[in-house]
N, C-alpha and C positions, 0 to 999 in steps of 0.2 A: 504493500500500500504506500510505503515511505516513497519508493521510487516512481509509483507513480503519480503521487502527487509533485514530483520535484519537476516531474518533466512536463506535467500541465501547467506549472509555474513556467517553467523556463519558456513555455510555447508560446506564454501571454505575454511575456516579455517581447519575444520576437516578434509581436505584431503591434507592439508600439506600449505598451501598457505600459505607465512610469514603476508602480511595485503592485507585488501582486502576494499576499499569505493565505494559508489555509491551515485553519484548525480542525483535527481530527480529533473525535472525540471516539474511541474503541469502546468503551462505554460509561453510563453514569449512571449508577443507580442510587436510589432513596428508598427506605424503609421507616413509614411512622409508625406508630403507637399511643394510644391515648384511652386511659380508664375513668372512669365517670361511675364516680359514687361505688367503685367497687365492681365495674361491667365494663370489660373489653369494648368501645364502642368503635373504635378506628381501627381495625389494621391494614395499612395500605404497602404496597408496594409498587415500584415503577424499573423500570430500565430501559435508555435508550442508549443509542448509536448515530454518528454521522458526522457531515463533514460543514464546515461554515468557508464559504471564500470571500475575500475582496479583494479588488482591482480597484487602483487607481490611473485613471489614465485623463490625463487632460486637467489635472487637477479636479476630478471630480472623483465622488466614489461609488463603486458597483457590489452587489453583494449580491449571494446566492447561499443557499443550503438544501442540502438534503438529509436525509436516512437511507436514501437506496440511492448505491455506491456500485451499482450496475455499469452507469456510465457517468465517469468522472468527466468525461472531456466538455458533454450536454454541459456538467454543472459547471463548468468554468466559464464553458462558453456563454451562458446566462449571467453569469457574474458580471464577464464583459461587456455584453449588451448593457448591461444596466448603465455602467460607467459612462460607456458611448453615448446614450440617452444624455444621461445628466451633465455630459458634460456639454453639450448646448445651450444648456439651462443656465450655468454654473456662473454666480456674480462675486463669488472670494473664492476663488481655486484654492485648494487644499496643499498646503506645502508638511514637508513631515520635518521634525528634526531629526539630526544626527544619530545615531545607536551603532554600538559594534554588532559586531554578525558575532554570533556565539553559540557553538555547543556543546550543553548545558542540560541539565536535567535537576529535578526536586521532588523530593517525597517527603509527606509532611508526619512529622512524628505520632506513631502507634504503633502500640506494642501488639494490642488484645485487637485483633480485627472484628467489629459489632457486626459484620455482614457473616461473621462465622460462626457467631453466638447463638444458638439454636432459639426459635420461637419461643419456647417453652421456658426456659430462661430469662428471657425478658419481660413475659406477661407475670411470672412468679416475682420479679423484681418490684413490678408495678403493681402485683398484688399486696406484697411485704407493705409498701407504701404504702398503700391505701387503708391498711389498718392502721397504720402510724398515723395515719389523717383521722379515722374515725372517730374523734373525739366529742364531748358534749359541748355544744355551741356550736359547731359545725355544719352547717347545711347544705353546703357543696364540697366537692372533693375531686380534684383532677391531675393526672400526673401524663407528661407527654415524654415521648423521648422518638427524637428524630434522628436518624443517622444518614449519610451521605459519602460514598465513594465514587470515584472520578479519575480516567488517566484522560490526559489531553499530549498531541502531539503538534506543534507551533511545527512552520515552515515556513519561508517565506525569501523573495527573490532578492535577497542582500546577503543570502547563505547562511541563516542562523537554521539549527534544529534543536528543540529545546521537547522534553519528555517532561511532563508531571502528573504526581501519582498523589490525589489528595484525599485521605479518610477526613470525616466532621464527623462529632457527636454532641447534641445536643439534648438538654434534658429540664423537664419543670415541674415543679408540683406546686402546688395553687390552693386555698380553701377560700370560702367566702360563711360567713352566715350576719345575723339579722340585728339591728338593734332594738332597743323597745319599742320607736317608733314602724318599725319594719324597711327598717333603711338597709341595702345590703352593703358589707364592708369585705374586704379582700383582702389577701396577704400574700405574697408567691417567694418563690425561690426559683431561683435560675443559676445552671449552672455555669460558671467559668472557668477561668485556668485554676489546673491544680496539678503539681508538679510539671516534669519535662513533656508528656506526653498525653492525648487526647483520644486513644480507641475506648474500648470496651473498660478498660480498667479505670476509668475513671467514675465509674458508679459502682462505688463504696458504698456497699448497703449502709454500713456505721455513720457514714460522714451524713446520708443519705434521711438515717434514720435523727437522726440531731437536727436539721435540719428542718426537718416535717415538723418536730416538737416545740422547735423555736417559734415556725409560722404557724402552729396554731394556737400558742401562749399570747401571740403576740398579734392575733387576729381578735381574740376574746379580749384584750386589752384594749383596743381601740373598740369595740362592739358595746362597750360598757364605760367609755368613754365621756367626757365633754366634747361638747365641739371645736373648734380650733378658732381664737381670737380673731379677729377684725382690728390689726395695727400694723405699723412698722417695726420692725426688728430685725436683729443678723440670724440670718438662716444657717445651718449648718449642714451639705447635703453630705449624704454617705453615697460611695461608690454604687449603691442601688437604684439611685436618682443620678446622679452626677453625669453619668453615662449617657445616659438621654440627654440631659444639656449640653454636655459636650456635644453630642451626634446631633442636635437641630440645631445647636447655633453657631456652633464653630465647624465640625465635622460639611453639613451640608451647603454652611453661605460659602466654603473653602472651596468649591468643585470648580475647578476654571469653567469648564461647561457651563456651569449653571450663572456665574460670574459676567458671560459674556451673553446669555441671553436663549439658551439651548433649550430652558427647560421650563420656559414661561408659560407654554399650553397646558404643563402638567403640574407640576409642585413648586410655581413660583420660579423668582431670581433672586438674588442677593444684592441686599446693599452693598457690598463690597463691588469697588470701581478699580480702574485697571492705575488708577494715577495715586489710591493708597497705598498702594506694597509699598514698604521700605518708611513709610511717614503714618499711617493712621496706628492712634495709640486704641489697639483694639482689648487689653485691659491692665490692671494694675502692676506693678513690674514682677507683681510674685506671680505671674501667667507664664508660663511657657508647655506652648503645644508643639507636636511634632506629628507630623504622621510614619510610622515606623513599622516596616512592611518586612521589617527582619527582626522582629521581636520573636523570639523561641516561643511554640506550642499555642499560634493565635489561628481563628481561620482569616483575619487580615493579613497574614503573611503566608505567602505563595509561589516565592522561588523567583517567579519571572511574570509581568503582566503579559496581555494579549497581545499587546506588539511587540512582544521579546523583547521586552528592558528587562533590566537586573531590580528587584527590589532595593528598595531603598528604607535610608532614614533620613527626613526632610524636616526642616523646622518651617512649622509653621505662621506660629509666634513668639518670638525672641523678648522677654520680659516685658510683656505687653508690646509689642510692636509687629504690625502685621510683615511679616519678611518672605511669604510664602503660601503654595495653593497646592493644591492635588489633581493633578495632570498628566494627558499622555503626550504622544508626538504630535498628533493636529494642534491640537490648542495651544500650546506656548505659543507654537508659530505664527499663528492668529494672534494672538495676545500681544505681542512683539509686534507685528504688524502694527494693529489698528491702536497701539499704543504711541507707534514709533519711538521706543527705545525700547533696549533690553532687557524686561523683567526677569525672565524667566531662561538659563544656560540651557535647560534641556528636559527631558522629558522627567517627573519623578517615579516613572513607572507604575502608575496605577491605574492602566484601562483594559476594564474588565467586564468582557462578555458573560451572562447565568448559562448561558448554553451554546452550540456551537451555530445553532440557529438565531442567534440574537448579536448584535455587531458591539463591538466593545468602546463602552463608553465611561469615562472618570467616575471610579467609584472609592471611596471612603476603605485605607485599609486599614491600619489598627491607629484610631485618633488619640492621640494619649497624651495628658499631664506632667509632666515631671512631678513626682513628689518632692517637698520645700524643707523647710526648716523651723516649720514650727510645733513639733512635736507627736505625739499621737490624739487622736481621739478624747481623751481622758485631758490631755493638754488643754486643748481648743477650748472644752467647755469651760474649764475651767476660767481661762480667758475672756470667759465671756458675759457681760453680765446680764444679759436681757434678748434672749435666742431662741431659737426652735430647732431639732436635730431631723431631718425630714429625710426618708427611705421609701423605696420604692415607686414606679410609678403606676396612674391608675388612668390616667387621660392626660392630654396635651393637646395644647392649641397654638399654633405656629406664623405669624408673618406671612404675608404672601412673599416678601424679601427677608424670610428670616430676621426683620428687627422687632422683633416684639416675642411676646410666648407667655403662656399659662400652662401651669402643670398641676394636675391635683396624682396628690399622694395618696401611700396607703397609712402608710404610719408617721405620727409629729411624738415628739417629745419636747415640752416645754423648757427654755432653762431661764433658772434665775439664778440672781448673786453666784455665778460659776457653778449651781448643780443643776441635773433636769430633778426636774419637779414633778412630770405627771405626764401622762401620753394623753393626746386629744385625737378625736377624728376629725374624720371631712379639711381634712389640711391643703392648703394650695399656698401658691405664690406664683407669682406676676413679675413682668417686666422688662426696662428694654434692653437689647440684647448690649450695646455697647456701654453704657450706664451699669447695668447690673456686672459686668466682666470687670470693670475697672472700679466696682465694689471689693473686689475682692482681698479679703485682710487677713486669710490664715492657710495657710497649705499646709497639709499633713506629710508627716513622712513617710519614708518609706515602710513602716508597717500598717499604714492607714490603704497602701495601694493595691488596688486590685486588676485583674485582667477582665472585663467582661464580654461574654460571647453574644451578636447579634445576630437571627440565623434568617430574617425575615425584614431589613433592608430594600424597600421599592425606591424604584429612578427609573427612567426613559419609557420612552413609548414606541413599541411595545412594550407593558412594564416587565422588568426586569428587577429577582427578587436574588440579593447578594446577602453572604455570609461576611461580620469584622470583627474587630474588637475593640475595645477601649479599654487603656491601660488610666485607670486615674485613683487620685487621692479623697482623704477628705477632704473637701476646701468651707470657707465660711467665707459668706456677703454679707457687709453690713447695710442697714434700712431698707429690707426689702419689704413691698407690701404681702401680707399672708391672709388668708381666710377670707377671699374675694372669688 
């Protein structure tokens, strides 16, 4: 199959095509699971095959895919047409930046392959759970576990060949029940990084079973709660929330794509303009983001994106200052373009197709915080005289430009004179995206940070559903509004 993709490339080159790759995908399968109240009510399974091509010719681009691999040459030859078409059409011809040709391969760490884990083992697993869930106050119960395997084969007419083998596991348990009023309240767990590796071995009944008992101690705690205050105060978010805000206000306004105007029929654009990089103080100097695509045991890190870059570690924001975006080979060069000067050296390797049928567009690989210097968790509060500790999220509401955002939680803890005081429900906070970031007055350290896994990630159209991570701290904002 390698060789004859190599020579449908070479052929489209010979007929004038500027570059031309093809992703083969041998296959990719998905296996979920999800128990409800103690009854298997999901088991699905999937598996495909096939090949995604594009040409560029004319500065335009052409794309084609199949599943049947009958006749590879039809599918290039459609690829082409497409190009040919569009590039009549075509009012900013597509320039690519630079990349070496490399080959290369990446297999993403696992030990216990979940795809070799018999049925019957995993429904027992989600059974075990499920009694761990059955508790009094309880009225809902749900534990999901997702898993995903994938080899992709990149080729492409600058001479790169690049092989990736990637296992994902994903996994959640959830409860909800009632308050007096008959208000429902929620609590979840979600797994992420824990140790080097991410197959089958990381669901630890033990870890597994503490966890259950946590969320539903702490689901009855909020159910029997007060409501959460109507004022100003410094929030404190835990890595359960944090992530989220990361992922819609820094993670998504960062997308050069979306920056330049790609993704305004679907999920808005971003404030962020091409004349901030390097000058907009996007928040207080204790911020530094990076997007980091070679952090060990994330599904944001992936060896190589779809245009065969090398993953990267990008900074984002360099102590509050916007320095940087998440991007593949078109966009910089656009960017640089219609900027006329040079933002952006080169590509930072993050365009990523969900499938071999979907064209690959800047996607979010692992958005992450640096952890700071001001202590743990137990630190912060201390520090703090009049706050709220907020985890998990329950809804969110987003900016058409990402400058604004509501998030309601699941769990608040009150703090006064440096202790919490007492958990409330129905917790939210408000506000605007650059305002609230340049609030920021406590970063946790590094044992406040965690890895977390997003396995359901939409962007483009056709939407397109990606797996990342976020690597972040505690952090605390002072005067934010809550309980609105």
């Amino acid at each position: 199959m390698r060789e004859q993709l190599r020579r449908e490339i070479e052929r489209l080159k010979s007929l004038g095509a500027t570059y031309v790759d093809a992703r083969w995908y041998p296959f990719e399968e998905q296996n979920y699971l999800m128990m409800w109240n103690g009854n298997l009510k999901v088991t699905d399974a999937s598996r495909e095959s096939g090949v995604g091509v594009r040409v560029l010719y004319r500065g335009a681009w052409g794309f084609s895919a199949s599943s049947d691999l009958s006749n590879l040459r039809a599918l290039f030859d459609k690829a082409f047409d497409n190009a040919r078409i569009a590039a009549e059409r075509v009012t900013f011809p597509v320039r690519l930046a630079e990349k070496d040709a490399l080959q290369a391969s990446f297999e993403s760490p696992c030990r216990i392959d979940p795809f070799e884990v018999p049925l019957e083992e995993k429904v027992a697993f989600l059974k075990a759970m499920d009694e761990k869930l059955n508790q009094p106050g309880v009225e809902q119960r749900t534990g999901d576990l997702n898993f995903i395997r994938k080899q992709i084969v990149f080729l492409d007419s600058e001479g790169s060949e690049i092989e990736k083998r990637i296992t994902e596991v994903f996994a959640r348990l959830r409860v909800s029940g009632r308050d007096e009023d008959g208000v429902s309240h929620v609590r979840t767990f979600t797994l992420g990084r824990r140790g080097e590796t991410r197959g089958w071995e990381s669901m630890d009944m033990e870890y597994f079973a503490e966890q259950a008992e946590r969320i539903v101690r702490e689901m009855n705690q909020v159910r029997t709660a007060e409501p959460c205050p109507k004022d100003d105060r410094a929030v404190i978010l835990l890595p359960g929330i944090m992530y989220l805000q990361t992922h819609e206000t820094i993670g998504h306004a960062l997308e050069l794509d979306r920056i330049l105007g790609y993704e305004l029929a679907y999920a808005g654009g971003s404030f962020v303009r091409l004349e901030d990089f390097g000058t907009l103080r996007y928040g207080s100097e204790k911020l530094t983001v990076r997007a980091d695509a070679t952090l060990p045991n994330s599904p944001g890190s992936f060896g190589y994106d779809d245009d065969g870059v090398p993953a990267q570690n990008n900074l984002l924001i360099d102590k509050g200052i916007l320095v940087g975006a998440i991007t593949g080979r078109q966009m910089v060069e656009e960017a640089n373009a219609r900027a006329r000067r040079r933002i952006f050296e080169g590509s930072s390797g993050a365009n990523r197709a969900t499938a071999f049928y979907r064209v690959p567009i800047e996607r979010m690989t692992n958005i992450n915080i640096d952890p700071g210097t001001d202590g743990t968790l137990d630190d912060i509060v201390r520090n703090t005289e009049r706050g709220i500790v907020l985890d998990g999220e329950r809804s969110w509401s987003i900016g058409s430009n990402r400058e604004q955002f509501h998030f309601a939680v699941e769990i608040g803890w009150l703090v006064e004179d440096g202790q919490i005081s007492r958990v409330v429900k129905n917790a939210t906070y408000k506000g605007d995206t650059l305002k609230f970031w340049n609030s920021l007055s406590a970063v946790g350290d590094e044992s406040t940070w965690e890895v977390k896994f997003v396995d359901n990630c939409g962007k483009g159209q056709p939407n397109q559903v990606m797996q990342l991570g976020h690597g972040v701290p505690v952090c605390r904002f002072d005067n934010v509004r809550i309980g609105e």
